[in-house]
C-alpha positions in Angstrom: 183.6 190.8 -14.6 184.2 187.1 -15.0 181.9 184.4 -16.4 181.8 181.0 -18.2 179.5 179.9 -20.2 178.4 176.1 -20.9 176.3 174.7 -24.0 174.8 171.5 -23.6 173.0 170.4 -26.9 170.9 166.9 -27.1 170.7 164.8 -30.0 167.3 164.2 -31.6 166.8 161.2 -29.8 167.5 162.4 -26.5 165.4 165.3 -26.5 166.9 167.6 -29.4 167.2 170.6 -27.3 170.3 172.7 -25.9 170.6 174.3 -22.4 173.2 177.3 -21.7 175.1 177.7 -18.2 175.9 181.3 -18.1 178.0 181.8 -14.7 179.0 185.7 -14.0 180.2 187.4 -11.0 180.4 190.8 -10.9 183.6 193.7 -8.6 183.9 190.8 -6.2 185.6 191.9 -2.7 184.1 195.3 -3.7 182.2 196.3 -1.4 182.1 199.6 -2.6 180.4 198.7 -5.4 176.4 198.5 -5.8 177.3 196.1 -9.2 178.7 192.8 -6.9 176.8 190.2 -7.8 177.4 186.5 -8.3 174.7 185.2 -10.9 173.6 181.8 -13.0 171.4 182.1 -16.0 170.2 179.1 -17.1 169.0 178.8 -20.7 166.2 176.0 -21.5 164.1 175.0 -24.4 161.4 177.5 -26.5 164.1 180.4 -25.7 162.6 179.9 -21.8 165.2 181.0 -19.0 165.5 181.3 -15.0 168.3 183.2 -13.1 169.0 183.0 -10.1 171.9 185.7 -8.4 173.0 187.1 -4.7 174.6 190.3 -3.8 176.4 188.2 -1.1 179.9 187.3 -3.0 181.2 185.5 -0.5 179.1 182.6 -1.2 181.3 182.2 -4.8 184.4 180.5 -4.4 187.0 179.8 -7.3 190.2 177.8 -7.2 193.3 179.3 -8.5 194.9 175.8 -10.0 191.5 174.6 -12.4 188.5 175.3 -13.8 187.1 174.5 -10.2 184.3 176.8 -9.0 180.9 177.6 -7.1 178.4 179.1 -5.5 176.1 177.7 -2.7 173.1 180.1 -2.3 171.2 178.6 0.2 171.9 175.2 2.5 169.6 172.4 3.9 170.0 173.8 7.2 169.1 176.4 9.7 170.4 180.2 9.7 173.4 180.1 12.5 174.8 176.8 10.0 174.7 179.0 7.1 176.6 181.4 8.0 179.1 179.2 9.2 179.1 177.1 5.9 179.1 180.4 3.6 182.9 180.3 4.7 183.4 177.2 2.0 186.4 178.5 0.0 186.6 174.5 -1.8 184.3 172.0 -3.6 182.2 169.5 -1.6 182.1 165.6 -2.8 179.0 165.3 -4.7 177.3 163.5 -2.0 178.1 165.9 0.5 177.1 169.0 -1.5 173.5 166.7 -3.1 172.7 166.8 0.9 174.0 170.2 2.3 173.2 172.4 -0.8 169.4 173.6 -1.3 170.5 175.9 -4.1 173.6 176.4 -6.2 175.6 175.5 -8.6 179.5 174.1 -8.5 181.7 173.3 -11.7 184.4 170.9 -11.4 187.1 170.2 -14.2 185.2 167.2 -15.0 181.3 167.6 -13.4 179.1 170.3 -13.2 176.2 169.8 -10.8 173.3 172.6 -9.7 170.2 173.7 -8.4 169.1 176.5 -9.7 166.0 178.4 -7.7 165.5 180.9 -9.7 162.9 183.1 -11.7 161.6 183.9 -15.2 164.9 185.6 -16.4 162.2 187.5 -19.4 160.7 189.6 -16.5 161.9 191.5 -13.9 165.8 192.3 -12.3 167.6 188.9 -11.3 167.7 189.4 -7.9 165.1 186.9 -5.7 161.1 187.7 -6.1 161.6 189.3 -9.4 159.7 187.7 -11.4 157.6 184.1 -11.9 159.4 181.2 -10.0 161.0 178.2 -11.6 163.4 175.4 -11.5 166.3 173.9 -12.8 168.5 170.6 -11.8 171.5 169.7 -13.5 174.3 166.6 -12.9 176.6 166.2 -16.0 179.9 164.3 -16.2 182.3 165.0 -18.6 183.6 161.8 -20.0 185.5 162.6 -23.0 187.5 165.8 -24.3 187.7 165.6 -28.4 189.5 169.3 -28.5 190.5 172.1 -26.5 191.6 175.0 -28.5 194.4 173.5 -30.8 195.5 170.1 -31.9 194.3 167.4 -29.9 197.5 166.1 -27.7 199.1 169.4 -28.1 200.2 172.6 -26.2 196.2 174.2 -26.1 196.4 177.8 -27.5 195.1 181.1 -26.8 191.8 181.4 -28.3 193.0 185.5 -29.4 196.3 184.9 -30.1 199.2 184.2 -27.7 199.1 187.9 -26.5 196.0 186.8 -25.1 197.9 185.4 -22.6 198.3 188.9 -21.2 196.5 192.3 -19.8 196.7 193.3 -23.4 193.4 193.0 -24.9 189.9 194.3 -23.2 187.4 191.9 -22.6 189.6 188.5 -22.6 188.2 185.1 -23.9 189.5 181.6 -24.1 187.6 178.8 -25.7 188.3 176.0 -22.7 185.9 172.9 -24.3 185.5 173.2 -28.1 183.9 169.7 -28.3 182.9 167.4 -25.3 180.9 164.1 -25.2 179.2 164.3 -21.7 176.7 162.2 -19.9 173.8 162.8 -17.4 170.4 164.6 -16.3 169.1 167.9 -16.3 165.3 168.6 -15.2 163.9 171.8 -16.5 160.7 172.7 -15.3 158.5 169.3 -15.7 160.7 167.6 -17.7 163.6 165.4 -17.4 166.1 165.2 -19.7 168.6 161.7 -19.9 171.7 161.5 -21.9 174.6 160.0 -22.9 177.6 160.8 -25.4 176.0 164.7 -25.8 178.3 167.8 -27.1 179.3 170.0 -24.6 181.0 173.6 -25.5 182.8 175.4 -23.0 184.3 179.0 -22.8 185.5 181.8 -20.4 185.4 185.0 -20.3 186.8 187.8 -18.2 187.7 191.7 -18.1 185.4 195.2 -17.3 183.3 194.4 -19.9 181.9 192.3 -22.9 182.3 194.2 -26.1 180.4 197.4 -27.2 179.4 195.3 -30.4 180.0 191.7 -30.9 178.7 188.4 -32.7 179.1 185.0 -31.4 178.5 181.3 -33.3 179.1 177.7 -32.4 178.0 174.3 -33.1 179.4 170.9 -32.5 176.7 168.9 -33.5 177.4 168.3 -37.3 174.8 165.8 -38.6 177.3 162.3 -39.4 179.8 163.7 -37.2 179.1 163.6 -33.5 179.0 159.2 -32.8 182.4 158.9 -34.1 185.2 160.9 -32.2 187.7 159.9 -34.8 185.5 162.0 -37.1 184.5 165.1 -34.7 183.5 168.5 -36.0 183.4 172.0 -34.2 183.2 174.9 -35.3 183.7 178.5 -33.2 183.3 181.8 -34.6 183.2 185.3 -33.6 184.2 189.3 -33.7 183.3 192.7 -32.0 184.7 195.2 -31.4 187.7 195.0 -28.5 189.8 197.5 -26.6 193.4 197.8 -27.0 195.9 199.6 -25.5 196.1 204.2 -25.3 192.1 203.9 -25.4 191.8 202.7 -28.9 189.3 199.8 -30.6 189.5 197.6 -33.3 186.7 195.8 -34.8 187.7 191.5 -35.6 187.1 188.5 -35.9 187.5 184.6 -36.5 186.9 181.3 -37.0 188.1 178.4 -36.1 187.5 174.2 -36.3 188.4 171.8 -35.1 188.5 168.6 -37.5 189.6 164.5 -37.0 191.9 166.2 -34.0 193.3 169.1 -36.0 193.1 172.7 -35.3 192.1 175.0 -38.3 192.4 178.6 -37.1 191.4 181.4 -39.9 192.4 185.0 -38.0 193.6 188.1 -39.2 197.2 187.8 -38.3 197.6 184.5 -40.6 195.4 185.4 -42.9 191.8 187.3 -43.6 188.7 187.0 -41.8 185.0 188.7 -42.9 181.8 188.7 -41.7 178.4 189.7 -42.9 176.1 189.5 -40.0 172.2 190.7 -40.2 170.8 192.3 -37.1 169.0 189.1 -36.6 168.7 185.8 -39.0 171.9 185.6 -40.6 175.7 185.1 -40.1 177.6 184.9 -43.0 182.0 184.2 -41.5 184.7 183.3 -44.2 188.5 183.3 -43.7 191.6 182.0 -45.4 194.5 180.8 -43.3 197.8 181.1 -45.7 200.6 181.3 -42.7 201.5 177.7 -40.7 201.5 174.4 -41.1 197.7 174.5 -41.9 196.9 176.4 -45.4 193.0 176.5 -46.0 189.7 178.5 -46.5 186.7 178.0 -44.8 183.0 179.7 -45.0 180.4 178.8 -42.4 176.6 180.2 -42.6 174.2 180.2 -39.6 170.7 181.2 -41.0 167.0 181.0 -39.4 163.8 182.7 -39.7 163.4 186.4 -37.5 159.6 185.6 -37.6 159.3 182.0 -36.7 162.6 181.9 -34.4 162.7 185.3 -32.6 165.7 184.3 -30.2 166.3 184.7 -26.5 167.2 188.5 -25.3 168.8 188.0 -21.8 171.4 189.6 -19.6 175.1 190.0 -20.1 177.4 192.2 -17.4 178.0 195.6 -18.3 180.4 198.0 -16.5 178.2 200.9 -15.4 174.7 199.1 -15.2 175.8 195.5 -14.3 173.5 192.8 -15.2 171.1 194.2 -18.3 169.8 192.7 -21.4 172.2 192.8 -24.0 172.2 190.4 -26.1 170.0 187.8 -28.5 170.8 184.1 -29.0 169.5 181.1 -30.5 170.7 177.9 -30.9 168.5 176.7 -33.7 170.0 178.5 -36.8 170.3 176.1 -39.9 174.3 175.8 -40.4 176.2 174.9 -43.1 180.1 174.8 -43.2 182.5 174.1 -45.8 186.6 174.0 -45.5 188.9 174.0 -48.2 192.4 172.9 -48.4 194.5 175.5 -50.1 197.6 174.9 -52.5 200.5 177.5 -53.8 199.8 177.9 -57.8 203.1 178.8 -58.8 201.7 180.7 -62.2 198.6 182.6 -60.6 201.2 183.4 -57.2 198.3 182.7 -55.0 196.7 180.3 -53.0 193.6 178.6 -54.3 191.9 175.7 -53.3 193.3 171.8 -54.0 191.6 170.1 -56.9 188.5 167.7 -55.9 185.7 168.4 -52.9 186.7 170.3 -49.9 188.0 168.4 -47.2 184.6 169.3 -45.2 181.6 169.5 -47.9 178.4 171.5 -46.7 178.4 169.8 -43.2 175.3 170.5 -41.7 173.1 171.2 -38.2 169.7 172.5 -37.1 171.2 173.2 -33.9 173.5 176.2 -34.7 174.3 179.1 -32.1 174.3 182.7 -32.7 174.0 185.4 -31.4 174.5 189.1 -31.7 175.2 191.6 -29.3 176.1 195.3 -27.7 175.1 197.1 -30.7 174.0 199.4 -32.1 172.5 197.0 -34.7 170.7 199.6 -36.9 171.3 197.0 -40.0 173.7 194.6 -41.6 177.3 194.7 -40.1 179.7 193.9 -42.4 183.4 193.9 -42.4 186.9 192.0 -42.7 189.0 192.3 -39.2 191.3 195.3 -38.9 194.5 194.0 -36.7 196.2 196.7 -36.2 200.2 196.5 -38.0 202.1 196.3 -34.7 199.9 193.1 -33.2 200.0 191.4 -36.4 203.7 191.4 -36.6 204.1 190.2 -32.7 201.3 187.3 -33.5 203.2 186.2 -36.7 206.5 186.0 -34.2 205.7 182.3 -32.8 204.8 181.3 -37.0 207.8 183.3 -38.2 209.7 181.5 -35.8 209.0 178.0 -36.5 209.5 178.7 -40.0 213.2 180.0 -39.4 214.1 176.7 -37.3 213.3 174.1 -40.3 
């Protein structure tokens, strides 16, 4: 399994809605495998969404240098040109693929671009004829990068950890956008949508599976914080439970924000990380960072009402089933988030917050995103992360390090 996933969330006077990309592909080259499947979910307003997917994997193409990737499902021409063209290993010029591509999708390090032909993802499998049609055009230019995942003009990190990097963990995810501003269109249904200077989340995620349990937040649309990119906010948090090596799990989590260009990373192996997440309408994350450069505490709350805001249940790959519903999002939770510096008190021995406000007071959004999924979700989950001894000491190394060459 690989996928990305894009959020795209207008401001109030530009619509005040988010869309989700949701890109998967599914045992490519396996044609063993009744599970390959190349696939786009696209997420609208009122928790509406199409999909749109092909059995055919040929028709995806991904470069090996970027972020550079596609899928052209059907071209403006006849039969015998298709199957010539389903050859494309490479991204077209926009013009070229606006005139050759009927429907699609293709992601460039700096565009996205698609039409999506798809059906009512809420009914029926995902493959063509399944269910009520619909769709979705999108054109968005990315015209300004506030962070990655790290400080802004620095080495970008690993969003778990610089293991990460390796076939260590099971699934594998890395935060690639954690706060855009991106300009352009996107028709949904009968509506058009124009915009300019929007937040834009991006992430990527790749292994056999998602997790058997798992929650998921985000927002980058703080209220006072989004005109001014000398003053940007984001905030990503998450846990589930992961496989590790010998056939074992561990159940953790973090968060992370990024602040005015600075990085503010709360995980278990520089500090503590909890969670109190309801099966649905409350997400409750907290973490204190006491190793690195960076000492602080932060608490972030994602709330919204089960009855009035029921969420989106869509599709998510699995490794026996493939595409099945298996998880529930929204992006209209009420958020509130609140990061505190932290200073050494050399009579207490412990770290408590600086004297005066936190350095970000009770930021807030109606435009949160959460989600829960895997389960089972009997009732409340709540837990701090449980690294195991022998990764926390190898994630410490790179802090460790640092702190021996001053």
């Amino acid at each position: 399994m690989e996928g990305w996933y894009y959020r795209l969330t207008l401001p109030e006077d530009q619509g005040n809605v988010s869309f989700a990309f949701i890109i998967s592909i599914e045992d490519p080259g396996n044609d063993k495998s009744h599970l390959k499947l190349a696939c786009i979910q696209v997420v609208g307003p009122h928790d509406e969404y199409l999909v749109q997917a092909d059995t055919d994997d040929t028709k995806f193409w991904a470069s090996k240098d970027e972020q550079a990737f596609g899928c052209n499902f059907a071209y403006n021409c006849d039969q015998q040109q298709q199957t010539d063209q389903h050859k494309y290993t490479t991204s077209l010029t926009k013009d070229q693929w606006q005139e050759q591509v009927e429907s699609g999708f293709q992601v460039l390090p700096n565009h996205l671009i698609g039409k999506v032909k798809g059906h009512d993802g809420t009914l029926g499998g995902v493959l063509e004829g399944q269910g009520i049609p619909g769709e979705c055009y999108f054109d968005i230019s990315i015209d300004q990068v506030l962070a990655g995942w790290g400080d802004v003009n620095a080495t970008q990190k690993s969003t778990g950890g610089w293991l990460a990097s390796f076939a260590v963990f099971e699934p594998h995810w890395q935060v690639t956008l954690a706060d855009a501003r991106v300009s352009g269109t996107v028709k949904w249904k009968n509506s058009t949508y124009n915009f300019q200077n929007a937040p834009l989340y991006a992430e990527k995620n790749w292994g056999k599976a998602l997790p058997s349990k798992w929650y998921w937040t985000q927002c980058n649309s703080f209220e006072g914080y989004t005109k001014d990119p000398s003053k940007a906010l984001s905030v990503t948090a998450g846990g589930g439970i992961r496989q590790v090596p010998f056939g074992k799990q561990e159940a953790l989590g973090m968060v992370s924000v990024h602040y005015q260009g600075k990085f503010y990373e709360a995980v278990p192996w520089t500090g503590t990380m909890g969670w109190k997440v309801d099966t649905w309408g409350s997400w409750v994350l907290y973490g204190r960072c006491t190793e690195g450069d960076r000492k602080f505490q932060v608490e972030i709350t994602y709330q919204l009402d089960p009855k009035v805001t029921p969420g989106l249940v869509f599709r998510a790959p699995t490794p026996k089933e493939g595409m099945v519903y298996f998880c529930r999002d929204t992006f209209e939770a009420e958020t509130t988030l609140t990061l505190w510096e932290l200073e050494y008190n050399d009579d207490t021995r412990e770290w408590e917050p600086k004297p005066g406000p936190p350095l970000i007071d009770n930021a807030k959004s109606k435009q949160g995103g959460a989600e829960v999924g895997g389960g089972p979700w009997w009732d409340t989950w709540e837990n701090d992360s449980q690294l195991k001894r022998s990764f926390k000491i190898l994630l410490q190394a790179p802090y460790k390090i640092r702190q021996l060459l001053r």
